[in-house]
N, C-alpha and C positions, 0 to 999 in steps of 0.2 A: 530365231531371235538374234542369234550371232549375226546372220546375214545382213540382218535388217540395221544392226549397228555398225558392222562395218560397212554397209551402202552411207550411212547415215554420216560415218567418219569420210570417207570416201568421197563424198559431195560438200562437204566442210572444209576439205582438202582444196579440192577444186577451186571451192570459192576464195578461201584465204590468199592462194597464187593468184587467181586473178588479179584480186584489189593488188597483191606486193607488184604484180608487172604494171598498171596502171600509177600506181602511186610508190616506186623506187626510193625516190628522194628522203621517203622519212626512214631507210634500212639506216640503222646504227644510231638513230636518234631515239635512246632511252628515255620513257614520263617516267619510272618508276623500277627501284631496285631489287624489290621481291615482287612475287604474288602467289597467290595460294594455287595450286594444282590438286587434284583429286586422283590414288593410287589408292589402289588394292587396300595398304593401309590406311586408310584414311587422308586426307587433307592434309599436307604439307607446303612448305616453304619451298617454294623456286627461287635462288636468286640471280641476279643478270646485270651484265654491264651495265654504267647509266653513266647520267654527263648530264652537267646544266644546261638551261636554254642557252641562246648567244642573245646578248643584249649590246646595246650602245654603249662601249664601255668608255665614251670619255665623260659619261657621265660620272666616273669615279676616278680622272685621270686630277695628277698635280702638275704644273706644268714650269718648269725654271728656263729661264733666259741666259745666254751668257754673252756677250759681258752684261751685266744684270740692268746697267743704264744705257743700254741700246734703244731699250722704247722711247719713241719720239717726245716730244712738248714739253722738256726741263732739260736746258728752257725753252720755250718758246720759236719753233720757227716754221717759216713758210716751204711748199712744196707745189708741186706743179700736176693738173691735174692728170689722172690716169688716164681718160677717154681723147687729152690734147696735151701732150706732154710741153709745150710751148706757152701751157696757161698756167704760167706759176704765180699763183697771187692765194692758193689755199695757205692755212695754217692749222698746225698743232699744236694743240696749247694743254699740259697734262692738268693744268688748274683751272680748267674750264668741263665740264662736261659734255657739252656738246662737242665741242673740237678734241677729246682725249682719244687715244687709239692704245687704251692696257691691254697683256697678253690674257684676260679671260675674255676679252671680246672673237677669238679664235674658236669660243664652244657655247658663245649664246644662241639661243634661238634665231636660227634667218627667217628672211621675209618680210623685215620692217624694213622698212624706208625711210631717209636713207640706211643704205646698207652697214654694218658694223663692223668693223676690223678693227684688227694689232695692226699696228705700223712701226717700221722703224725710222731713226733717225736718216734722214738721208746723206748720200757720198760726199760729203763736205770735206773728208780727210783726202780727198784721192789725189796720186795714186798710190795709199795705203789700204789696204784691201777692206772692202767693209764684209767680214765674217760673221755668221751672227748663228749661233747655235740653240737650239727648241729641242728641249729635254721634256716627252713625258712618261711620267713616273706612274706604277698600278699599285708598288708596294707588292706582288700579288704575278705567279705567273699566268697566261692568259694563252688561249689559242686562238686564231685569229680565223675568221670562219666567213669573212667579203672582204673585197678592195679597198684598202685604204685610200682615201680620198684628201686631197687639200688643195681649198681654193682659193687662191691670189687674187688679191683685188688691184695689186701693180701686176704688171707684167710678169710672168713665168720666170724664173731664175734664169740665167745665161748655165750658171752652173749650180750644181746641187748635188748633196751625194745623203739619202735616206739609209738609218743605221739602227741595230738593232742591238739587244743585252739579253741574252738569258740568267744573268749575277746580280741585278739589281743596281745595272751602271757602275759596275766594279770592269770588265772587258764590255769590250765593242766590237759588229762585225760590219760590215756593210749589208744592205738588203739589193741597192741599187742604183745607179750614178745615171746623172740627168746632165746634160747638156746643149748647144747647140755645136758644138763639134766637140765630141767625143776624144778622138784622137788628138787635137791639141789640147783638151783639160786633161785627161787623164790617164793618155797613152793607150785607149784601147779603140777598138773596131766597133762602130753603132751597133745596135742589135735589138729588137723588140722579142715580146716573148713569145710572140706566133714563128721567133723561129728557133727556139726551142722545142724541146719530146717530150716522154717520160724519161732516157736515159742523162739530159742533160739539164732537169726542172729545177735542180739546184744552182747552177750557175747561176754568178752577178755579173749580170750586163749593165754596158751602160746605153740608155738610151735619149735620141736625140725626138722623139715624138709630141714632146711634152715643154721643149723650152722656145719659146719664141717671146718673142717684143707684146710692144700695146695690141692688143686685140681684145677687142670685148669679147668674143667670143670665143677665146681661149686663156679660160683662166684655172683648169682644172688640172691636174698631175693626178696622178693614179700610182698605185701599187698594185698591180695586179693578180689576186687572189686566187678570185675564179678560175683566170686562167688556165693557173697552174693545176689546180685540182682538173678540168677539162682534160688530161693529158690523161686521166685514170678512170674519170667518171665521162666521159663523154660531153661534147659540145653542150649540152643540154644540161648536165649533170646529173642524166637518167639514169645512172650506171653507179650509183656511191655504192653498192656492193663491194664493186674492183678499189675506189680510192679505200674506204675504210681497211680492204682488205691492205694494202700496201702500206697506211699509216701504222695498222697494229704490226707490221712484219721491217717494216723499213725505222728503223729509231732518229736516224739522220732525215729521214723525209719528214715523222714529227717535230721533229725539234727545230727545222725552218720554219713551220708554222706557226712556232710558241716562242711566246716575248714575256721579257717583264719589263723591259721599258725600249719607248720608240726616241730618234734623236733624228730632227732635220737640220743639216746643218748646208747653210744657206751661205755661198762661197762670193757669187758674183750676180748682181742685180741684172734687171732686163735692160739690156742695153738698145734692143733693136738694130743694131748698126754696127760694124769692125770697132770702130774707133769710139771714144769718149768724148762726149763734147766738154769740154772745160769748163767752159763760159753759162751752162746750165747744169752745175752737179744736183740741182732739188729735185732735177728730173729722174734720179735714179736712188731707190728704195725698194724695200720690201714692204709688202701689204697680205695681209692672211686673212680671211672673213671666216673660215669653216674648216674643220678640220673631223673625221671622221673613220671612227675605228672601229669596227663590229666583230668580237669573241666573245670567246665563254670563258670561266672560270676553268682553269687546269686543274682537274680533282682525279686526276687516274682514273677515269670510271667510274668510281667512289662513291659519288654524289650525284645527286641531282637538284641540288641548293648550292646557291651561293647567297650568303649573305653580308651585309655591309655590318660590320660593329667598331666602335672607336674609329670611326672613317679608314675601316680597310677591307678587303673581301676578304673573307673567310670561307671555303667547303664547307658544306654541311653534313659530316660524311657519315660515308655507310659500310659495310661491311665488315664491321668490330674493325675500322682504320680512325686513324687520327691524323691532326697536323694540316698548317693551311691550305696544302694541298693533298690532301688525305696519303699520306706519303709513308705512314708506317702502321704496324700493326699494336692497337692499342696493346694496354697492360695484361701480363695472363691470357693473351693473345698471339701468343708466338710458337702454336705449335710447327709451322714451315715458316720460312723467309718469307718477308712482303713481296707481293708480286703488284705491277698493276691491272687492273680490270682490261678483257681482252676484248676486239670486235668483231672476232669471229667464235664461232661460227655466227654467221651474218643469218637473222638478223639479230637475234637476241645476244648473242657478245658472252663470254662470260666472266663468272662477276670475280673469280679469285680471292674469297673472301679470307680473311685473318681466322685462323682456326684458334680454338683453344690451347694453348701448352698443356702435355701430357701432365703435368704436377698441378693443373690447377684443375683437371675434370676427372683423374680417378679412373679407374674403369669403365667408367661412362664414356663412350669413344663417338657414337650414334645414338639420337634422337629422332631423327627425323622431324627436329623442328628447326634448331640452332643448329643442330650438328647433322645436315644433311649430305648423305653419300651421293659420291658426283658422277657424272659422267656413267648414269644407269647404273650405279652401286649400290646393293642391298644393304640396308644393316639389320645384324642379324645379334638379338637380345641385347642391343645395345653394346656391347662389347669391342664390335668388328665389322669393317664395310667388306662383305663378298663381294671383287670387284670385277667389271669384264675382263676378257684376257689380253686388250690390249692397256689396261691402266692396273697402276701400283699407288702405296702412298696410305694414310691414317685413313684419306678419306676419297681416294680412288684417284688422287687432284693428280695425281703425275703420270704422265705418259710410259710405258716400260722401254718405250724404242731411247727415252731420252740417258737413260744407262749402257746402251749397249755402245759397242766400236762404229761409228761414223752419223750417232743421234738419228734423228726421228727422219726418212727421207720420206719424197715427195706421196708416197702412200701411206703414211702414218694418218693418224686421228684426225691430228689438225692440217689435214690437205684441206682441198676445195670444199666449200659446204653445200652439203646435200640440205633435202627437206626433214631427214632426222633430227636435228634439235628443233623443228617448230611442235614436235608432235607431244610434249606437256603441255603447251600451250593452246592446242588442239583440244588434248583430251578435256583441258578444264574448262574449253569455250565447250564441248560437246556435254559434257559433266551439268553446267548452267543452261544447256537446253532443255536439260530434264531427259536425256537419251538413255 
């Protein structure tokens, strides 16, 4: 009978690694923050890292302009078209509908015709620099999980420099300077991010790939996301084992990924040419149709909800945590320091949950329901978790290597992950086969 159950786990095994080497991509992407497992004692609480889906998040963005009457049509004036820059007889008129170009026409629906865009007032002041700064705001931090995209319906900026906030627009850092020379806007060496590593994925380049004149066929700028994650996960992104592995390990590699607010600040229009033409300033403005931001909600793991209330995201969190980004450990929940939700061991992650304070549970130390011992720890009459010999801690949560003279090295618990953490998971797929 043994035999026959462990052939039976044994081929369950088998199968699970299959489908994870075929289907990679979803390792670290948590549906759900418990689940029930089946032991010796009965059915218990598993818990596990999680994390909201990644949605469109400008559908939650607010968006400010500075200087705030830069958008075109008040009053009233003509510009030249974008596809013939010598065909200056259009107008914008902000008291018209048809002819207004307001900053929410930057996040409406594309694909009607004509196409819709913000515009700005055109170089009528030159040569006083027409600057024109795009704040968007989440309220809310945010990890950003594809390429930010923006697309010009005038010509590419000459210069442009994409900026980032982790304060909520209190500091600013750069993400990435656009130009069509580099080294006269901003004193550096061109650079694109295929010639960047993983040792150098942080650096701000500036690049000249993205700024050019009228072209209809080049209206789009990029931030490139993917990219960067390719340098850990593989061209394909087959491989998010290695990036999630480096996100939960590297703090500096998360925190390039996480914004609370994006800022394009728009220095020098498409000129197409060295020189300005004098005698046509309507031919040079800005034009924006589409602009596009895809993250998640930043909940430490926490969560696997985000939701919108009083128009702002909120986590919906989990693991006895609180706060917009599930960021501390509710009341009578502080028996250890908050920690956040880890992604390894890959794939299940774990979940670091807020444990009870010893003065609010008594004696009562383990349950094995709320108060589940971790990392293979017994609890024994509820009193005390019997813990393996490599963890310590109320409820086995801390590693023994992270006390001694030179912390936990490369053989410690949390090295590389083996198949040992999928095997609750296992037992409780094998448990619902009726095995």
């Amino acid at each position: 009978m043994y035999l026959s159950r462990f052939l039976s786990l044994h081929a369950l095994w088998v199968t699970v690694s299959s489908v994870m080497q075929h289907y990679p991509s979803v390792w670290g992407h948590y549906d759900v923050c418990k689940t029930q497992i089946y032991t010796e004692e009965g059915k218990v609480w598993d818990y596990m890292a999680c994390q909201p889906e990644a949605r469109d998040m400008i559908k939650y963005v607010k968006v400010t302009l500075d200087p705030p009457d830069i958008t075109c049509g008040d009053p009233p004036e003509t510009f030249c078209a974008m596809g013939n820059p010598y065909m200056c007889n259009n107008e914008c008129d902000a008291s018209t509908q048809e002819l207004a170009h307001p900053p929410e026409l930057m996040f409406d629906l594309e694909g009607r015709h004509p196409s819709t865009f913000w515009q700005s007032t055109t170089w009528k002041d030159y040569p006083k620099p027409l600057h024109v700064n795009i704040t968007l705001s989440w309220n809310k931090t945010i990890e950003l999980t594809d390429n930010i995209v923006i697309t010009f319906e005038s010509g590419r900026p000459d210069q442009m420099i994409l900026e980032k906030s982790l304060d909520y627009g209190r500091t600013w850092q750069p993400y990435q300077y656009y130009a069509t020379d580099c080294l006269d806007a901003f004193h550096m060496d061109p650079k694109s991010v295929r010639d960047l590593s993983q040792h150098t994925v942080l650096e701000i380049i500036c690049t000249e790939e993205y700024s050019t004149g009228y072209m209809t066929n080049s209206k789009i700028i990029h931030f490139e996301i993917k990219d960067r994650f390719a340098f850990f996960a593989g061209p394909r992104l087959h491989n998010m084992a290695s990036l999630y592995g480096q996100l939960d390990t590297t703090k500096k590699l998360r925190d390039f990924f996480t914004i609370t607010d994006l800022r394009i600040r728009l220095l020098r229009p498409a000129t197409g040419e060295i020189y300005v033409d004098e005698q046509h300033l309507a031919r040079y403005f800005y034009a924006i149709s589409d602009i596009r931001v895809y993250g998640r909600c930043k909940c430490n793991l926490h969560a696997t909800g985000c939701k919108e209330e009083n128009k702002r995201l909120l986590c919906e969190c989990e693991h006895n945590t609180t706060g917009p980004d599930c960021g501390k450990c509710k009341k009578n929940y502080q028996g250890r320091p908050w920690s956040p939700g880890s992604y390894l061991p890959i794939p299940k992650g774990t979940a670091n949950i807020c444990i009870p304070s010893i003065s609010s549970i008594g004696t009562n130390v383990c349950d094995n329901e709320l108060l589940h011992c971790q990392n293979g720890g017994t609890c024994i009459n509820n009193v005390r978790c019997q813990c393996p010999p490599a963890y310590t801690g109320i409820l086995c949560e801390k590693l023994k290597c992270e006390r001694e003279p030179g912390g936990c090295g490369q053989s410690s618990a949390r090295g590389p992950p083996g198949p040992g953490p999928l095997l609750p998971a296992l037992l409780a797929a094998w448990a619902l086969r009726g095995c």
